[in-house]
C-alpha positions in Angstrom: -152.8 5.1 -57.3 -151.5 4.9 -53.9 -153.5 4.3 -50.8 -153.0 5.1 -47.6 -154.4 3.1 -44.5 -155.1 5.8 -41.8 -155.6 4.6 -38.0 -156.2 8.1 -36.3 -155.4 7.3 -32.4 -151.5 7.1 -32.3 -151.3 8.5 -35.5 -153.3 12.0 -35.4 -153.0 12.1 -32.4 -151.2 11.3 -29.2 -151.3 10.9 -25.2 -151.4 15.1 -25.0 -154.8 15.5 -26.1 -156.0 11.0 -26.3 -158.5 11.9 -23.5 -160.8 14.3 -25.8 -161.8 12.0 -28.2 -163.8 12.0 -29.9 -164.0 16.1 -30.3 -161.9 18.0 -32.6 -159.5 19.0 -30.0 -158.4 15.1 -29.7 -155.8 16.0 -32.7 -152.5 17.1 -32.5 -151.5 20.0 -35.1 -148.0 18.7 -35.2 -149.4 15.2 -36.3 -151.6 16.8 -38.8 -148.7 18.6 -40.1 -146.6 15.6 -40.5 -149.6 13.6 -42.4 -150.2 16.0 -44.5 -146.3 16.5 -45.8 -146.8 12.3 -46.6 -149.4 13.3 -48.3 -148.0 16.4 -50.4 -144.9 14.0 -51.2 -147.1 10.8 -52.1 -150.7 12.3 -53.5 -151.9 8.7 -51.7 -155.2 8.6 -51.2 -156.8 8.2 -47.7 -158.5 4.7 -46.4 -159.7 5.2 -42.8 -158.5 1.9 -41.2 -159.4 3.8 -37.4 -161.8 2.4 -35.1 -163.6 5.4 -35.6 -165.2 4.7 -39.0 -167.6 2.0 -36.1 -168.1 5.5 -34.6 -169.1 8.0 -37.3 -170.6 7.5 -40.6 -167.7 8.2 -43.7 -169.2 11.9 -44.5 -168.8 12.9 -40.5 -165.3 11.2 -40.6 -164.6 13.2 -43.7 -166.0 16.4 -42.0 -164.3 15.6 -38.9 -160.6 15.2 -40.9 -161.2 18.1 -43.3 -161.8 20.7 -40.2 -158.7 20.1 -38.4 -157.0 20.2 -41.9 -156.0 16.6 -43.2 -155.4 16.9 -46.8 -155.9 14.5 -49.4 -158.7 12.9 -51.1 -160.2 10.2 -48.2 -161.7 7.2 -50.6 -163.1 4.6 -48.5 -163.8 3.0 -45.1 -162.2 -0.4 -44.4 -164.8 -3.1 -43.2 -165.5 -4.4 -39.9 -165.1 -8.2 -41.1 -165.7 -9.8 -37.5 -166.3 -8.6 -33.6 -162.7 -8.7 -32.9 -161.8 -6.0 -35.3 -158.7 -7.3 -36.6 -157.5 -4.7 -38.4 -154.9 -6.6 -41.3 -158.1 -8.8 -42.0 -160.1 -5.7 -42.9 -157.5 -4.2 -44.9 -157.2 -7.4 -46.5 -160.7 -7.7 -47.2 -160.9 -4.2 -48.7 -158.0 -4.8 -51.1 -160.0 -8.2 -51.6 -163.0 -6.0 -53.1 -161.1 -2.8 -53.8 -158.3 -3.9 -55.7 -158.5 -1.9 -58.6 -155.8 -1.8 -61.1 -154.5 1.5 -60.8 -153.9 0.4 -57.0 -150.2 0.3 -57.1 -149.0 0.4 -53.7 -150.2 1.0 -50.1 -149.0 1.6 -47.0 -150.7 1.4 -42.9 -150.4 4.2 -40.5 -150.8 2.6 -37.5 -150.1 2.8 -34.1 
């Protein structure tokens, strides 16, 4: 399986629409398109590495990604693991606790 470690500012979206978030409108269609041909060409499943998982719960994050048409199956939520949100240590701790064996490779989308 391969995992995919999705920030969303920076990456689904950019300095044309950063100042709507967090409404639908603060995604970029061009971004979307662009994720979504990773994941046609990887079948990697989604990990939502964003900031936003502190803001939503993981069925609203999966609601908000699904209506402005992200594709792909989104597994998880990384951790917050301390205050300063250090976003490596939270991957790190969910491949700590998530690293199942068909887990074969990964990769960060990240601003």
């Amino acid at each position: 399986m391969k995992i995919i470690f999705l920030d969303i500012d920076g990456v689904l979206n950019n300095d044309r629409c950063w100042g709507n978030r967090p409404a639908i409108k603060a995604f970029d269609k061009e971004c979307i398109i662009a994720f979504n041909e990773i994941i046609d060409a990887t079948k990697a499943r989604i990990v939502i590495s964003s900031s936003w998982r502190n803001l939503f719960t993981y069925d609203s994050l999966c609601d908000i990604l699904r209506k402005v048409g992200v594709k792909g199956a989104i597994l998880d939520v990384t951790p917050t693991v301390s205050i300063h949100r250090h976003r490596g240590a939270e991957i790190k701790a969910w491949l700590d606790t998530k690293l199942w064996p068909e887990i074969n490779s990964f990769i960060i989308l990240d601003d």
